[in-house]
VEXMIRO-572147 format. One record per atom (N, C-alpha, C, O): residue in one letter; x, y, z; residue number from 1; atom name. Coordinates in steps of 0.2 Angstrom, whole numbers. Example, Ala and Ser with C-alpha at 12.3 -4.5 7.8 and 13.67 -1.06 7.14 Angstrom:
BEGIN
> A_66_-28_39_1_N
> A_62_-22_39_1_CA
> A_66_-16_39_1_C
> A_71_-17_42_1_O
> S_64_-11_35_2_N
> S_68_-5_36_2_CA
> S_64_0_39_2_C
> S_67_6_40_2_O
END
This chain:
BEGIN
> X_60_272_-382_1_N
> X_54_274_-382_1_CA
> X_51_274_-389_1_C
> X_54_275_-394_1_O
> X_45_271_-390_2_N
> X_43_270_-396_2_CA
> X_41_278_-399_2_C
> X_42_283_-396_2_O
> X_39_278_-406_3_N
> X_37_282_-411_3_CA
> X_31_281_-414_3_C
> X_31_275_-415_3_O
> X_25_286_-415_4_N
> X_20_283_-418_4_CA
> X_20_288_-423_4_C
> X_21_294_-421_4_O
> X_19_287_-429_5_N
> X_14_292_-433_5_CA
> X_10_291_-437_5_C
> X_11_286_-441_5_O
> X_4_295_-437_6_N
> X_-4_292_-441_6_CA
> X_-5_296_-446_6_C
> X_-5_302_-445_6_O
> X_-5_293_-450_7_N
> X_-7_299_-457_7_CA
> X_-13_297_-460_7_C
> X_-14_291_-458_7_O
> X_-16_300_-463_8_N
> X_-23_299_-467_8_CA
> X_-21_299_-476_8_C
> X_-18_304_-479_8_O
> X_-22_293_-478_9_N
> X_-18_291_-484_9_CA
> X_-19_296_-490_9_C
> X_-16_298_-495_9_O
> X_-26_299_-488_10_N
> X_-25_305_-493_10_CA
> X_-21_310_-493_10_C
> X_-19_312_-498_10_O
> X_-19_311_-487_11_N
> X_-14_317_-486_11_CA
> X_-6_313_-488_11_C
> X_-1_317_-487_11_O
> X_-4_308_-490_12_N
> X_1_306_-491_12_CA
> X_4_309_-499_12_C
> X_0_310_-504_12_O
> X_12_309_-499_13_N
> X_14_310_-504_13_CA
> X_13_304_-512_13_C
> X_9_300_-511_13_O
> X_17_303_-517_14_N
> X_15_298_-519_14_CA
> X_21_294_-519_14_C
> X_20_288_-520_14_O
> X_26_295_-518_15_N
> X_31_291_-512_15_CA
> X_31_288_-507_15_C
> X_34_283_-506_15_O
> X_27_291_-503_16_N
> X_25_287_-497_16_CA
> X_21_283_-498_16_C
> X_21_278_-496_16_O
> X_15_285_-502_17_N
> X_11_280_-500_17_CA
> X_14_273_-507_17_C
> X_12_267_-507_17_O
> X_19_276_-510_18_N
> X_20_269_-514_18_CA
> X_25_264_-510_18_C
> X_26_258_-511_18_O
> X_27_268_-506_19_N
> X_31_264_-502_19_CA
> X_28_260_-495_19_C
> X_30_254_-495_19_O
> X_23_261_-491_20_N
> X_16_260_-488_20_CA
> X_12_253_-493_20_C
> X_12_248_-491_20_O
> X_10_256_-500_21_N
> X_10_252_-501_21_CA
> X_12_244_-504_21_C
> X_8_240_-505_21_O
> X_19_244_-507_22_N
> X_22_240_-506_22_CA
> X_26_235_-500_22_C
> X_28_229_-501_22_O
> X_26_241_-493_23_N
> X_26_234_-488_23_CA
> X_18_231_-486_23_C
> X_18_226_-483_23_O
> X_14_234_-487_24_N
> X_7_230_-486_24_CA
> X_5_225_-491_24_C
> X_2_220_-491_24_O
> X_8_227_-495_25_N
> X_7_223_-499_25_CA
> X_-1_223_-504_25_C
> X_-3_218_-506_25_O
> X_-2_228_-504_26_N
> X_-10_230_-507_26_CA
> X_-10_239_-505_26_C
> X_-7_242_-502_26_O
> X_-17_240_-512_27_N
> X_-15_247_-511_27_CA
> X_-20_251_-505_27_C
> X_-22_248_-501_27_O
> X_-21_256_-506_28_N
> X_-24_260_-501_28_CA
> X_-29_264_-503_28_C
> X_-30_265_-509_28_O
> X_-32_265_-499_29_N
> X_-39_267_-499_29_CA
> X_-35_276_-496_29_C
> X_-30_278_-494_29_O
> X_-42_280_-498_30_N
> X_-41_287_-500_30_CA
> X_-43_289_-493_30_C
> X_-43_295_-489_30_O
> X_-47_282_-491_31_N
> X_-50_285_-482_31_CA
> X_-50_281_-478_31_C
> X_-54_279_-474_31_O
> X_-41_279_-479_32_N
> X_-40_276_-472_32_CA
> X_-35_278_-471_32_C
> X_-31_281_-476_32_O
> X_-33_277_-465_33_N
> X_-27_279_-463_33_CA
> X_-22_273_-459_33_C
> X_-24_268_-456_33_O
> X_-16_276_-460_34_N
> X_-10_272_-461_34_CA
> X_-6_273_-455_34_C
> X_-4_279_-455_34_O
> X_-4_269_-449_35_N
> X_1_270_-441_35_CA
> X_7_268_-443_35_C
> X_8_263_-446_35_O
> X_12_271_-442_36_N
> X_18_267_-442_36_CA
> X_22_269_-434_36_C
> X_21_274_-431_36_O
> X_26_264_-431_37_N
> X_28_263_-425_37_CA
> X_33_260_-426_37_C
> X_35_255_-429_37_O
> X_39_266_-420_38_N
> X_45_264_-424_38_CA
> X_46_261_-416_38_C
> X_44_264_-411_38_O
> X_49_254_-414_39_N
> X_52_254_-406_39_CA
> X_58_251_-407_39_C
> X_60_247_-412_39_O
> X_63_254_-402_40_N
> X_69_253_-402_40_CA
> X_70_242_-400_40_C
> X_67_238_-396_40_O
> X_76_241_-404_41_N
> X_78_233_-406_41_CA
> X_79_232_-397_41_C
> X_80_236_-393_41_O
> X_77_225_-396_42_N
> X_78_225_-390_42_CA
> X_79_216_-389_42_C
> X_75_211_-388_42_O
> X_87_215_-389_43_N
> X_90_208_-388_43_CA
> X_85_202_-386_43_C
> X_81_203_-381_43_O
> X_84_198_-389_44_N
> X_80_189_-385_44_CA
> X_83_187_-381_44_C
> X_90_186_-381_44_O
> X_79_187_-376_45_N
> X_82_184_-369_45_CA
> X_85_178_-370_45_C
> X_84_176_-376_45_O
> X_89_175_-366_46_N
> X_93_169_-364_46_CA
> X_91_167_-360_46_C
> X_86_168_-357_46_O
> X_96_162_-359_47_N
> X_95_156_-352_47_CA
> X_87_155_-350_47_C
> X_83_153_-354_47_O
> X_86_156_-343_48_N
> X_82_156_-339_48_CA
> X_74_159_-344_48_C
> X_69_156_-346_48_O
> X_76_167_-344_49_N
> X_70_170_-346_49_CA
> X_70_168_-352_49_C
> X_68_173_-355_49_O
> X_72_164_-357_50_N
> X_68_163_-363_50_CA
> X_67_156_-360_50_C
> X_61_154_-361_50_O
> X_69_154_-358_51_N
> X_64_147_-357_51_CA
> X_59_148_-352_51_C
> X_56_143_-350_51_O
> X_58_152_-350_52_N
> X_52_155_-347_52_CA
> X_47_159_-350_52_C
> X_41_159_-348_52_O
> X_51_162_-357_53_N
> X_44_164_-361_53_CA
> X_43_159_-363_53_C
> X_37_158_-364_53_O
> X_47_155_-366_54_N
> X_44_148_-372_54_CA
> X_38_144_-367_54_C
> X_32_142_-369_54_O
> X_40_144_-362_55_N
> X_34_141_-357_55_CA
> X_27_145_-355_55_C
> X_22_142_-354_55_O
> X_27_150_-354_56_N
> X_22_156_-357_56_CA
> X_20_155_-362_56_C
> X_14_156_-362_56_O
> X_21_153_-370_57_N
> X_20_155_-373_57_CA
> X_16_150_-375_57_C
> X_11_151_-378_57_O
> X_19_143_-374_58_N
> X_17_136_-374_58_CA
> X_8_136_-371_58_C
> X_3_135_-373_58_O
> X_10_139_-365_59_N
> X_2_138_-361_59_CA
> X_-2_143_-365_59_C
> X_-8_141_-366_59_O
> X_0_149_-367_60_N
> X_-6_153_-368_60_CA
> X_-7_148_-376_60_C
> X_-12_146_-376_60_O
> X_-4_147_-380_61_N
> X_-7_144_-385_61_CA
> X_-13_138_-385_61_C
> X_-17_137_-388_61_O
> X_-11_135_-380_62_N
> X_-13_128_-377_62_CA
> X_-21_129_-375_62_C
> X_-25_125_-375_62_O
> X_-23_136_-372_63_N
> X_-27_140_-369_63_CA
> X_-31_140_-376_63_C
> X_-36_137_-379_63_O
> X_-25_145_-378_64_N
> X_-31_147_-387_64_CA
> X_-33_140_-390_64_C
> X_-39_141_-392_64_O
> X_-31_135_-390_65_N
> X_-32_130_-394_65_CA
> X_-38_128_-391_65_C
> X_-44_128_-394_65_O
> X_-37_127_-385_66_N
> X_-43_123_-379_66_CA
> X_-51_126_-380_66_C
> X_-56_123_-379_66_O
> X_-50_135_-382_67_N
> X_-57_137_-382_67_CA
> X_-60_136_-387_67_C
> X_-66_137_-387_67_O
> X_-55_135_-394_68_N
> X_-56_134_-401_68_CA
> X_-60_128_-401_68_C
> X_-62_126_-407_68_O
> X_-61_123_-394_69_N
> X_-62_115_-397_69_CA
> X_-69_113_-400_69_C
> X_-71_109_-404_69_O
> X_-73_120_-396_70_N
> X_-80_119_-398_70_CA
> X_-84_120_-406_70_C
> X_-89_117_-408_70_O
> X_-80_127_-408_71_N
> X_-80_129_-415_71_CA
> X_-78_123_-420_71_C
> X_-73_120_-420_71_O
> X_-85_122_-425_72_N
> X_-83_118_-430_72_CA
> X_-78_118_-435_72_C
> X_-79_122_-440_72_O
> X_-72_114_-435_73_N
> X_-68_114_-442_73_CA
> X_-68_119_-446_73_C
> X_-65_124_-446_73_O
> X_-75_117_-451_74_N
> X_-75_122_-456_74_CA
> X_-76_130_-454_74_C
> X_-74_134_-458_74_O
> X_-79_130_-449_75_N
> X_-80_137_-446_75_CA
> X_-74_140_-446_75_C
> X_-73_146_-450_75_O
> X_-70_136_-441_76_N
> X_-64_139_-439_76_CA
> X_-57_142_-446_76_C
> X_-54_147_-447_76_O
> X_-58_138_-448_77_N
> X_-55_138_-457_77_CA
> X_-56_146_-459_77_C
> X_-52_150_-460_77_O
> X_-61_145_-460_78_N
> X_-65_151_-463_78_CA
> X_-63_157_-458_78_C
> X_-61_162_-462_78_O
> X_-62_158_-453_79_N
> X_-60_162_-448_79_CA
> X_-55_164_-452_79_C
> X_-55_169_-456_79_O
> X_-49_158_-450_80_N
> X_-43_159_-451_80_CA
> X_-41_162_-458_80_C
> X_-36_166_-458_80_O
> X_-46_160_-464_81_N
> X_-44_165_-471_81_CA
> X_-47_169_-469_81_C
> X_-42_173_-470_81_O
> X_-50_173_-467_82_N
> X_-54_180_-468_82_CA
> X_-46_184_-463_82_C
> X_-43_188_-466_82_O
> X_-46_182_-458_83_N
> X_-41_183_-454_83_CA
> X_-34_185_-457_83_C
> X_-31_190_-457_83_O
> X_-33_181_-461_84_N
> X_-27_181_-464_84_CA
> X_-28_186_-471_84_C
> X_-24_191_-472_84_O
> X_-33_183_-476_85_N
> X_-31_189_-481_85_CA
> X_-32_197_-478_85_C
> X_-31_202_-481_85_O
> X_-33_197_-473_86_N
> X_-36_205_-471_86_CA
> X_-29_206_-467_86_C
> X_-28_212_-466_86_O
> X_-25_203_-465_87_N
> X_-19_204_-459_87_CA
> X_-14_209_-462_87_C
> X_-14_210_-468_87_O
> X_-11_212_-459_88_N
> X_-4_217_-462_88_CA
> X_0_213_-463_88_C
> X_0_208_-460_88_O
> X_5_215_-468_89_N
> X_8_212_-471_89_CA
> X_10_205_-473_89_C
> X_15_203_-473_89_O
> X_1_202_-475_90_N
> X_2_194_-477_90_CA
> X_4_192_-484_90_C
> X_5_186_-486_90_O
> X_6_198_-488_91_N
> X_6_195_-495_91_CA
> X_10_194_-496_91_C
> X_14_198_-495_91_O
> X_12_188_-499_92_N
> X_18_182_-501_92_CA
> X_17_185_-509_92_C
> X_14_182_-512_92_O
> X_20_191_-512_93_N
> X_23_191_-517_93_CA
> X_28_196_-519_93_C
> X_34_195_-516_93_O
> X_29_200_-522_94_N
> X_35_204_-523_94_CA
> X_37_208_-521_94_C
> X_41_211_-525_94_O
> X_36_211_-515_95_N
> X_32_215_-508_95_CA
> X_36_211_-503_95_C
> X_40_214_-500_95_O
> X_36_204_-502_96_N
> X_39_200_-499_96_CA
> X_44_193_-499_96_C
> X_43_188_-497_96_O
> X_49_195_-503_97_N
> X_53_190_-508_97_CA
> X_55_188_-500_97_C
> X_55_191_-495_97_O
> X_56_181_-503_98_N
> X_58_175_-496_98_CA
> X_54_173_-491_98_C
> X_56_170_-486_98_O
> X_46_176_-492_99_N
> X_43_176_-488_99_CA
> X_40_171_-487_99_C
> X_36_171_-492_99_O
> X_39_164_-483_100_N
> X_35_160_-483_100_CA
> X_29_158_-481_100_C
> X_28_162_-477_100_O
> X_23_155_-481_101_N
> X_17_155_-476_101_CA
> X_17_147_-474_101_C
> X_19_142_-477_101_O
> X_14_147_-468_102_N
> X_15_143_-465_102_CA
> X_8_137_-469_102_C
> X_4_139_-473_102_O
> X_11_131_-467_103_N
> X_4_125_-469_103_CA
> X_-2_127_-468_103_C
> X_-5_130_-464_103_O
> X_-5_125_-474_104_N
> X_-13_126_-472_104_CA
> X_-17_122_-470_104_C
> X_-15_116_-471_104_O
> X_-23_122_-467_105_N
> X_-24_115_-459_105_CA
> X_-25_117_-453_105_C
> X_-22_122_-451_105_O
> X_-29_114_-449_106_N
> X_-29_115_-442_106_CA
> X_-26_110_-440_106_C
> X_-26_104_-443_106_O
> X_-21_113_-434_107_N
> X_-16_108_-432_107_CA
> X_-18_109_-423_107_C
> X_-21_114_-421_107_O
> X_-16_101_-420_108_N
> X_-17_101_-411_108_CA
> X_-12_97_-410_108_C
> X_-11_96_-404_108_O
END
């Protein structure tokens, strides 16, 4: 069963919130508030049903690509940075040692 808890970062200690934020990777704001959600580990499928979700996963991607065809290039770029600097935990620095990012580019 999962765990949620929401704090409002003002009410945070200064431990917490140093730790918050260092996995975000960026600091925090006085008037936002911060979820964390704990759910229990739950093994990757084998045999059958992982090749089942890999095929699932294939089509829905293929889906997402197919509606993106109409959006210009540049447009879509732009998307994808805004998208990405604002994402939870994207920062590739000392926050995230080993952490890689994927190519940049529209790929089909």
């Amino acid at each position: 069963m999962a765990e949620i808890a929401i704090h409002n970062v003002r009410d945070l200690g200064e431990d917490a919130r140093r730790a918050l934020e260092a996995l975000l990777g960026r600091q925090l704001a006085e008037e936002e508030q911060v979820g964390v959600t704990a759910l229990a580990a739950r093994p990757a499928p084998t045999g059958d049903a992982r090749r089942i979700a890999a095929e699932r996963l294939s089509e829905t991607l293929k889906e997402m690509s197919n509606r993106a065809d109409h959006v210009p290039d540049d447009e879509l770029e732009s998307l994808i940075d805004g998208a990405s600097a604002t994402s939870v935990g994207h920062a590739a620095d000392a926050h995230c040692p080993g952490h890689e990012h994927p190519g940049q580019g529209r790929r089909r």
